[in-house]
Biopython code that builds the backbone (N, CA, C, O; Angstrom):
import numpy as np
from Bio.PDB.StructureBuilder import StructureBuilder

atoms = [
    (1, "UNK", "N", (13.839, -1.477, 7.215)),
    (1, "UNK", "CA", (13.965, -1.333, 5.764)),
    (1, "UNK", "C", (12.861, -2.133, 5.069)),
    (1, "UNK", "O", (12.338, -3.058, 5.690)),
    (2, "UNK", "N", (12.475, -1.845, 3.843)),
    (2, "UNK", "CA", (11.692, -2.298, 3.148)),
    (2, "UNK", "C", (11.850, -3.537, 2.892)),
    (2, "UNK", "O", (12.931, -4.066, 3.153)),
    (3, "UNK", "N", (10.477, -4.490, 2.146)),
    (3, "UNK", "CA", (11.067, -5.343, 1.137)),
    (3, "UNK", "C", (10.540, -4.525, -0.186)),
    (3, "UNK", "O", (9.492, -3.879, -0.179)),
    (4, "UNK", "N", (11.113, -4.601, -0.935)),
    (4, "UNK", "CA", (10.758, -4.018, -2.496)),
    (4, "UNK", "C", (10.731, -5.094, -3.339)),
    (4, "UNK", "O", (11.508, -6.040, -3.206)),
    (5, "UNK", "N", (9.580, -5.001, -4.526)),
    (5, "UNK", "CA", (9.200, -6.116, -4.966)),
    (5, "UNK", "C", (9.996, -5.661, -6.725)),
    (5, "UNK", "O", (9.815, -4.670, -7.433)),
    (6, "UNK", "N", (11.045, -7.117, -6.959)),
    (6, "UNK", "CA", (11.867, -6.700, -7.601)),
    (6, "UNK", "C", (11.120, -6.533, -9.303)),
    (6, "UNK", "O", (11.795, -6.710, -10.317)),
    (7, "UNK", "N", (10.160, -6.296, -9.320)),
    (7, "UNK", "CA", (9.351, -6.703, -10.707)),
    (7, "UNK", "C", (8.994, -4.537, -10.968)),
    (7, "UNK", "O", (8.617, -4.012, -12.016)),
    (8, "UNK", "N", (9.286, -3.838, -9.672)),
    (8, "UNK", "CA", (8.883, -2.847, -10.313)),
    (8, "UNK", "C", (10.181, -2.064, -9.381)),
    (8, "UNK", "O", (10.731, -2.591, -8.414)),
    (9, "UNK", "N", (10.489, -0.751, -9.907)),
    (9, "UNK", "CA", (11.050, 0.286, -9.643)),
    (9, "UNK", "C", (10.754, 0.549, -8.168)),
    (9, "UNK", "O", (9.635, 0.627, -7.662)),
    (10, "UNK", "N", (11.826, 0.662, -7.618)),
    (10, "UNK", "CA", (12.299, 1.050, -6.116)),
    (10, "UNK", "C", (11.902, 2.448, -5.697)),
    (10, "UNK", "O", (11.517, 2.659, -4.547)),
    (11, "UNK", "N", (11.997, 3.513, -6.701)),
    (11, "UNK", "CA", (11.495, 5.093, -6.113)),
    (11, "UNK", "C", (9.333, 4.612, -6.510)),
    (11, "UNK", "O", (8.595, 5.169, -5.697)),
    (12, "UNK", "N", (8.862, 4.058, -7.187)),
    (12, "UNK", "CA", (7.766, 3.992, -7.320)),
    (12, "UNK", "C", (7.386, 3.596, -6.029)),
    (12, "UNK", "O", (6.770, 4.402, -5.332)),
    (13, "UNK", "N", (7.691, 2.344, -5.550)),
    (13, "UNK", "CA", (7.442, 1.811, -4.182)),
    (13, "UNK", "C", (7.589, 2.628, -3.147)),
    (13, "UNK", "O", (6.826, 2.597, -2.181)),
    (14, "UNK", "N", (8.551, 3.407, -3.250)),
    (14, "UNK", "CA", (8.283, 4.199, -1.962)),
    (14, "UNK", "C", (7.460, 5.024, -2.122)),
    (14, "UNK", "O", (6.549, 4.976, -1.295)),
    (15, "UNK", "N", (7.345, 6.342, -3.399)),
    (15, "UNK", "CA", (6.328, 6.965, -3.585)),
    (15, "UNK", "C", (4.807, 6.488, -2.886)),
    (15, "UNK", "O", (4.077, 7.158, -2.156)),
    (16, "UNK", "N", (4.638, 5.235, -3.336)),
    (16, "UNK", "CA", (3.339, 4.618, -2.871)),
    (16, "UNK", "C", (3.137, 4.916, -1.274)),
    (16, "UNK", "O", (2.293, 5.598, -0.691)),
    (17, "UNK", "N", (4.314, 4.088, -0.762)),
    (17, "UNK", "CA", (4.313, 3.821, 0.585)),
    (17, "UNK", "C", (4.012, 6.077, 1.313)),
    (17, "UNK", "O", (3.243, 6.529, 2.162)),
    (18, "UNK", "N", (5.089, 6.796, 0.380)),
    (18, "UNK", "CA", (4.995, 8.386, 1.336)),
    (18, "UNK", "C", (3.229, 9.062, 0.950)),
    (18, "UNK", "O", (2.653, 9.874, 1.674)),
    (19, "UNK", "N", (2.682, 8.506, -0.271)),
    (19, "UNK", "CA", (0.965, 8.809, -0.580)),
    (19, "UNK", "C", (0.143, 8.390, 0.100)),
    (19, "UNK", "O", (-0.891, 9.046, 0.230)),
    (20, "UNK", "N", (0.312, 7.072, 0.819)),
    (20, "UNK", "CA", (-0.042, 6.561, 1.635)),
    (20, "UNK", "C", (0.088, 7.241, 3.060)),
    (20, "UNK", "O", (-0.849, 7.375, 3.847)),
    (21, "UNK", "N", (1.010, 7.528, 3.210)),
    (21, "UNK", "CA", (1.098, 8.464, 5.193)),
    (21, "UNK", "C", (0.520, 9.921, 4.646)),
    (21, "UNK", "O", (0.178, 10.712, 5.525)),
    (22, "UNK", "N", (0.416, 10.242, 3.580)),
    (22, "UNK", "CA", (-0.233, 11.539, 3.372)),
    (22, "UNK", "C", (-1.630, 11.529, 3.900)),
    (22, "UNK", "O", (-2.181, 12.045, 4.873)),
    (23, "UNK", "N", (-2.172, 10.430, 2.490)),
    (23, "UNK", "CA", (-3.634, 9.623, 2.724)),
    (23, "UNK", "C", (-4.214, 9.647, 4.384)),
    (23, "UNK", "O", (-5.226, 10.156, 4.865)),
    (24, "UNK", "N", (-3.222, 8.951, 4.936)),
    (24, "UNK", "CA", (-3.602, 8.570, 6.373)),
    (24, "UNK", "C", (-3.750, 9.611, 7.709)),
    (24, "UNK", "O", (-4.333, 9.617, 8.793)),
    (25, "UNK", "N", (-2.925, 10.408, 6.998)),
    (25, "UNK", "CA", (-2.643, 11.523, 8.507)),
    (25, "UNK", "C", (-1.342, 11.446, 8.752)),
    (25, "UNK", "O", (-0.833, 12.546, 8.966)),
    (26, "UNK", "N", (-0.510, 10.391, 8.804)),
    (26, "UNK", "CA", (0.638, 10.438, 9.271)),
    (26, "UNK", "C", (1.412, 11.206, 9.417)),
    (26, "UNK", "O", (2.005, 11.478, 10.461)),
    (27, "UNK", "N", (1.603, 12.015, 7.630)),
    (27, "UNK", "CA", (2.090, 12.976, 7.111)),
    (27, "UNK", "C", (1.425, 14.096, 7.104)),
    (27, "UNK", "O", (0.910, 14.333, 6.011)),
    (28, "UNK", "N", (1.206, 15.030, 8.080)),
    (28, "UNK", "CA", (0.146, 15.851, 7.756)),
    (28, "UNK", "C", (0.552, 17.037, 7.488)),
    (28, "UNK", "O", (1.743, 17.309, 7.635)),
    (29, "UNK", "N", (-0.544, 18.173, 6.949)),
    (29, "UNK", "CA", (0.036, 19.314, 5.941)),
    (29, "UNK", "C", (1.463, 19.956, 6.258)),
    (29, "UNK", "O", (1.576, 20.279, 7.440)),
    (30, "UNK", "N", (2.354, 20.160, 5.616)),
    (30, "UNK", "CA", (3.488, 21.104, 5.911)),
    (30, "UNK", "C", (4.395, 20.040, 7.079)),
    (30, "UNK", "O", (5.188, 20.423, 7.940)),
    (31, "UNK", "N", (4.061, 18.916, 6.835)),
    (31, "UNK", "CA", (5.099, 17.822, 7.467)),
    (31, "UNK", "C", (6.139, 17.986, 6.646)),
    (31, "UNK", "O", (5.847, 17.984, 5.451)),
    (32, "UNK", "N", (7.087, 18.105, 6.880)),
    (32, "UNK", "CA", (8.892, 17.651, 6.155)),
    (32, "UNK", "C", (9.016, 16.362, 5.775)),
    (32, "UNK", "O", (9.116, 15.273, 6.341)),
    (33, "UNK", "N", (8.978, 16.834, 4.489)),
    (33, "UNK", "CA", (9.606, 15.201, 3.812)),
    (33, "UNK", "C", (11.256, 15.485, 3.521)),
    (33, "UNK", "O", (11.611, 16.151, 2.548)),
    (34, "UNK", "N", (12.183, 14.918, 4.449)),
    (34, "UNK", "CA", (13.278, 14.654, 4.782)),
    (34, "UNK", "C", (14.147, 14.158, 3.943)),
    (34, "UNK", "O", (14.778, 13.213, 4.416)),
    (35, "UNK", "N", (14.472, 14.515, 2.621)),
    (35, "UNK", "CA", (15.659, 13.462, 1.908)),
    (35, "UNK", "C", (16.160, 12.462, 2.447)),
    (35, "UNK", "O", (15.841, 11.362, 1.995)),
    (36, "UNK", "N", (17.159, 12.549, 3.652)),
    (36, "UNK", "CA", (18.462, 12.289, 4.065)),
    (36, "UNK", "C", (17.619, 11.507, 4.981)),
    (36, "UNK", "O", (18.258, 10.572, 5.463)),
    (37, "UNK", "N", (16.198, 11.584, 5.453)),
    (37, "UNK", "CA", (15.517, 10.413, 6.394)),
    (37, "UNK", "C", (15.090, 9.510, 5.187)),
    (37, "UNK", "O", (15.448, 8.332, 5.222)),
    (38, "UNK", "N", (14.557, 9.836, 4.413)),
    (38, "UNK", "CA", (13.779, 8.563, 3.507)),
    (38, "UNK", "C", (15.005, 7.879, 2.845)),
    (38, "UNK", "O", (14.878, 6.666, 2.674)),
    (39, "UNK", "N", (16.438, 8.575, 2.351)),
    (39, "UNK", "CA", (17.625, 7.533, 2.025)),
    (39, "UNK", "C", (17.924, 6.303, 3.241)),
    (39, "UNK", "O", (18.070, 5.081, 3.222)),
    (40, "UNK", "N", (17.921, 7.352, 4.263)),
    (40, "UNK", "CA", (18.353, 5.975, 5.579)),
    (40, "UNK", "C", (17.114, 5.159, 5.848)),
    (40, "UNK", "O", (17.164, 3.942, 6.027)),
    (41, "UNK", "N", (16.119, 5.789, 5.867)),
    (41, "UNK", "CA", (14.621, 5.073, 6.035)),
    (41, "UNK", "C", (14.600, 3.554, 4.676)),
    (41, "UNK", "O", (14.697, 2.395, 5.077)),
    (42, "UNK", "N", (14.489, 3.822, 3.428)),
    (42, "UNK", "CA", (14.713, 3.180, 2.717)),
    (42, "UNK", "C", (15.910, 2.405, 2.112)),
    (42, "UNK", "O", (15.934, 1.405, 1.394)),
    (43, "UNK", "N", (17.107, 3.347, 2.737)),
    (43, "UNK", "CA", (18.180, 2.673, 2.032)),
    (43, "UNK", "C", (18.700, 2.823, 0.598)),
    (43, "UNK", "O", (19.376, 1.942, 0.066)),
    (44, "UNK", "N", (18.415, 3.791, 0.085)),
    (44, "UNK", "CA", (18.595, 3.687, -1.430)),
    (44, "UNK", "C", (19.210, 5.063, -1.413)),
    (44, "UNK", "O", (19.395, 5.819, -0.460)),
    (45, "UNK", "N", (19.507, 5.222, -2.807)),
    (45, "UNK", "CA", (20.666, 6.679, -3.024)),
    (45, "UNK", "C", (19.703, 7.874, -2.981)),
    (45, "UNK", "O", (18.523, 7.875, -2.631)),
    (46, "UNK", "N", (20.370, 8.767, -3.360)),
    (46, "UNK", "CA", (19.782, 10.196, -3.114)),
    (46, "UNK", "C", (19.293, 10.520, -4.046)),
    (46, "UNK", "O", (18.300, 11.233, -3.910)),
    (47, "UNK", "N", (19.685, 10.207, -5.271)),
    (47, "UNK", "CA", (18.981, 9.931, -6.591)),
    (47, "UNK", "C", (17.453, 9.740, -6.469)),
    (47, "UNK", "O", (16.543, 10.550, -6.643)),
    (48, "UNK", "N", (17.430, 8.264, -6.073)),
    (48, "UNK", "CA", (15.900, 7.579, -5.727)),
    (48, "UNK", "C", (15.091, 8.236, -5.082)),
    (48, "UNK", "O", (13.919, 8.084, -5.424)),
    (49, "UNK", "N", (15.371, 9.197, -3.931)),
    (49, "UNK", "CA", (14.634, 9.636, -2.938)),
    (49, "UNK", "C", (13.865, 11.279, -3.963)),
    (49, "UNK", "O", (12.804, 11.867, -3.757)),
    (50, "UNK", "N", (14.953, 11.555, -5.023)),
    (50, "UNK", "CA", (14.947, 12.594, -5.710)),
    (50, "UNK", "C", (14.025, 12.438, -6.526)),
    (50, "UNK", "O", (13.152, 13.304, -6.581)),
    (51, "UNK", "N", (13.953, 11.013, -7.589)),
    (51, "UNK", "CA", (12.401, 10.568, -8.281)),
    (51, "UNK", "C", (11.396, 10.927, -7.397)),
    (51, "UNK", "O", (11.018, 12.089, -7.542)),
    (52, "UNK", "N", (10.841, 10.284, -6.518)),
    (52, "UNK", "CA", (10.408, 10.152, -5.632)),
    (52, "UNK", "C", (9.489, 11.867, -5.363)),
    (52, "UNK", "O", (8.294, 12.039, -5.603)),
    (53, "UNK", "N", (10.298, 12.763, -4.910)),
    (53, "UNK", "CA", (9.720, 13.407, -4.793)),
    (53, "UNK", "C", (9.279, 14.480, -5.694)),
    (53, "UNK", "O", (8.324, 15.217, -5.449)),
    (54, "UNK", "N", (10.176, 14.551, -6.983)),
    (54, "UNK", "CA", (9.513, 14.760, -8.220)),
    (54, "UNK", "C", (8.261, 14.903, -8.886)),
    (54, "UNK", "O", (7.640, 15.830, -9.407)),
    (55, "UNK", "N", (8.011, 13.089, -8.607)),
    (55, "UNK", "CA", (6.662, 12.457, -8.795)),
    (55, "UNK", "C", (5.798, 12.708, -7.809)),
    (55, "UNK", "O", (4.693, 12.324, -8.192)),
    (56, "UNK", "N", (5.721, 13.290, -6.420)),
    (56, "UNK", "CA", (5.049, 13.461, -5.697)),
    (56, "UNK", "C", (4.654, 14.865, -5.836)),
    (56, "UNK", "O", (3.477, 15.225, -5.847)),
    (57, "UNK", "N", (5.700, 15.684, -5.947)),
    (57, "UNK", "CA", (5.484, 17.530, -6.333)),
    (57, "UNK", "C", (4.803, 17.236, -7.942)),
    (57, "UNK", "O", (3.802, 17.952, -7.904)),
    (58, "UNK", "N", (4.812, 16.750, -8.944)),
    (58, "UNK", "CA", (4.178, 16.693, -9.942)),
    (58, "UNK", "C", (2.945, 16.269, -9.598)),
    (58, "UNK", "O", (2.098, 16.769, -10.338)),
    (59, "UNK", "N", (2.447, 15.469, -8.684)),
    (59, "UNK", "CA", (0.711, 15.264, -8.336)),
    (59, "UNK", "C", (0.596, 16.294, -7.519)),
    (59, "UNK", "O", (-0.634, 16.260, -7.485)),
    (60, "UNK", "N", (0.824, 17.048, -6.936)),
    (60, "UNK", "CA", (0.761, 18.073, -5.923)),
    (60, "UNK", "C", (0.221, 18.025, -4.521)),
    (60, "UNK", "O", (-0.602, 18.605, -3.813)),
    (61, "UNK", "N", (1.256, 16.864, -4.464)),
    (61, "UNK", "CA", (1.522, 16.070, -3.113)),
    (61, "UNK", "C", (1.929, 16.644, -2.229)),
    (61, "UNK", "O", (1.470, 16.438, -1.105)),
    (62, "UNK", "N", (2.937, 17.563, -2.454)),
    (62, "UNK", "CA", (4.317, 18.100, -2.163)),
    (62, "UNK", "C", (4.316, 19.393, -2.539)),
    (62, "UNK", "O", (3.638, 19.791, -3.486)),
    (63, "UNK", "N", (5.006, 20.085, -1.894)),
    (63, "UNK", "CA", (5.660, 21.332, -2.364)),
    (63, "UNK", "C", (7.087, 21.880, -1.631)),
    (63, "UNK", "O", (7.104, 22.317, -0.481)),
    (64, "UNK", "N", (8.132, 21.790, -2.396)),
    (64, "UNK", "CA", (9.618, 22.034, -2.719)),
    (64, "UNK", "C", (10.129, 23.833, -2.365)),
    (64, "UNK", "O", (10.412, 24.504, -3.357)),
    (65, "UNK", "N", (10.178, 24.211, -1.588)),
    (65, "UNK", "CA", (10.765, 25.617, -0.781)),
    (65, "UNK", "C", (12.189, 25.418, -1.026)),
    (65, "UNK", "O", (12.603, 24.498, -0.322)),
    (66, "UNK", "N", (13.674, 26.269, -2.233)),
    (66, "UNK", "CA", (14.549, 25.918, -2.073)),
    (66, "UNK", "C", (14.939, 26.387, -0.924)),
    (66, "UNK", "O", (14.356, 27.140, -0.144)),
    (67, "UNK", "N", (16.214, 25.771, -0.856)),
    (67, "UNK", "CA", (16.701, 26.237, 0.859)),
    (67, "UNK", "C", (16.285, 25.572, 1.902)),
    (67, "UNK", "O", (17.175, 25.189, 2.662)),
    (68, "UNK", "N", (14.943, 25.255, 2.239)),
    (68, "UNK", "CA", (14.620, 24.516, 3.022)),
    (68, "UNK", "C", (13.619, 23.246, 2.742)),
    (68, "UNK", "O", (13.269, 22.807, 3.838)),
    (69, "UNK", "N", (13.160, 22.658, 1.897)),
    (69, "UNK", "CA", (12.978, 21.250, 1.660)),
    (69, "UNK", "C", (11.459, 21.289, 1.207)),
    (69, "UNK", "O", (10.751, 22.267, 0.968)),
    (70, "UNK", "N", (11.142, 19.808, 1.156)),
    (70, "UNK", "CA", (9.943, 19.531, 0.696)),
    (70, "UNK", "C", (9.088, 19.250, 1.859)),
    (70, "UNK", "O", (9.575, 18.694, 2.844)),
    (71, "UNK", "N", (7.559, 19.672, 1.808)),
    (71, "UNK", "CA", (6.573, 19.553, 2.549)),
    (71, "UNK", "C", (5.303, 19.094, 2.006)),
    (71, "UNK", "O", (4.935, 19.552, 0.924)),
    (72, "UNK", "N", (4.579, 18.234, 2.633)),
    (72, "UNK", "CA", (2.963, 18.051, 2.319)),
    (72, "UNK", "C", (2.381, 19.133, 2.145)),
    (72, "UNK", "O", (2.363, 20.049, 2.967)),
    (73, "UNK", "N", (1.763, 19.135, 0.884)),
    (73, "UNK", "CA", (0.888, 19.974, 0.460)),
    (73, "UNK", "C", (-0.677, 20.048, 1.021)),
    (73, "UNK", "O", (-1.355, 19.021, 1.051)),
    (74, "UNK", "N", (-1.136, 21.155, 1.404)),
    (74, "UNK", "CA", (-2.365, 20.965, 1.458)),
    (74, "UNK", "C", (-3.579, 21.019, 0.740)),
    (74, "UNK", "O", (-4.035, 22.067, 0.283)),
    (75, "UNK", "N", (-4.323, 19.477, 0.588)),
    (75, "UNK", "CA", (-4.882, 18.831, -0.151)),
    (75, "UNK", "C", (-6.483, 19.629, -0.360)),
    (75, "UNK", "O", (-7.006, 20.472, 0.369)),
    (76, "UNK", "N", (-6.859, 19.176, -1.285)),
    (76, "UNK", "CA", (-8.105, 20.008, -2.202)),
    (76, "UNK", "C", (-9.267, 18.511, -1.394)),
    (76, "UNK", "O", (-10.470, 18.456, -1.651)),
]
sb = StructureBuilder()
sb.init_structure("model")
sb.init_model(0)
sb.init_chain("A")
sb.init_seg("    ")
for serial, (resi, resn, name, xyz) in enumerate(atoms, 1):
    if name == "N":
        sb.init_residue(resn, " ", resi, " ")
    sb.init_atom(name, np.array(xyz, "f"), 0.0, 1.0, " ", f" {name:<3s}", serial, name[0])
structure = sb.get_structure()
């Protein structure tokens, strides 16, 4: 589990941390970004994980398939 630094918002911090494995490779195109892994991964509600990827599909980080989940977008 994280430490989260209590001076800023908990879904921001992770955001950072999932832009970051994008950035890197970790996450690579059409990887599954997992709700129900980043709640247990992080620990926080389903809510949070829901900012989170919001803000990530709004930079077009992400892209949201209903029915079956969110994935890394492939980057420009």
């Amino acid at each position: 589990m994280m430490d989260f630094d209590p001076t800023l918002p908990k879904w921001t911090q992770i955001a950072d941390v999932i832009r970051q494995r994008i950035a890197s490779g970790e996450y690579p195109v059409n990887h599954l970004i997992s709700e129900t892994k980043l709640e247990q991964e992080f620990g926080v509600a389903r809510v949070t994980v829901r900012k989170v990827t919001a803000k990530l599909r709004e930079e077009g980080l992400i892209v949201t398939t209903h029915g079956m989940g969110s994935f890394v977008a492939p980057q420009s």
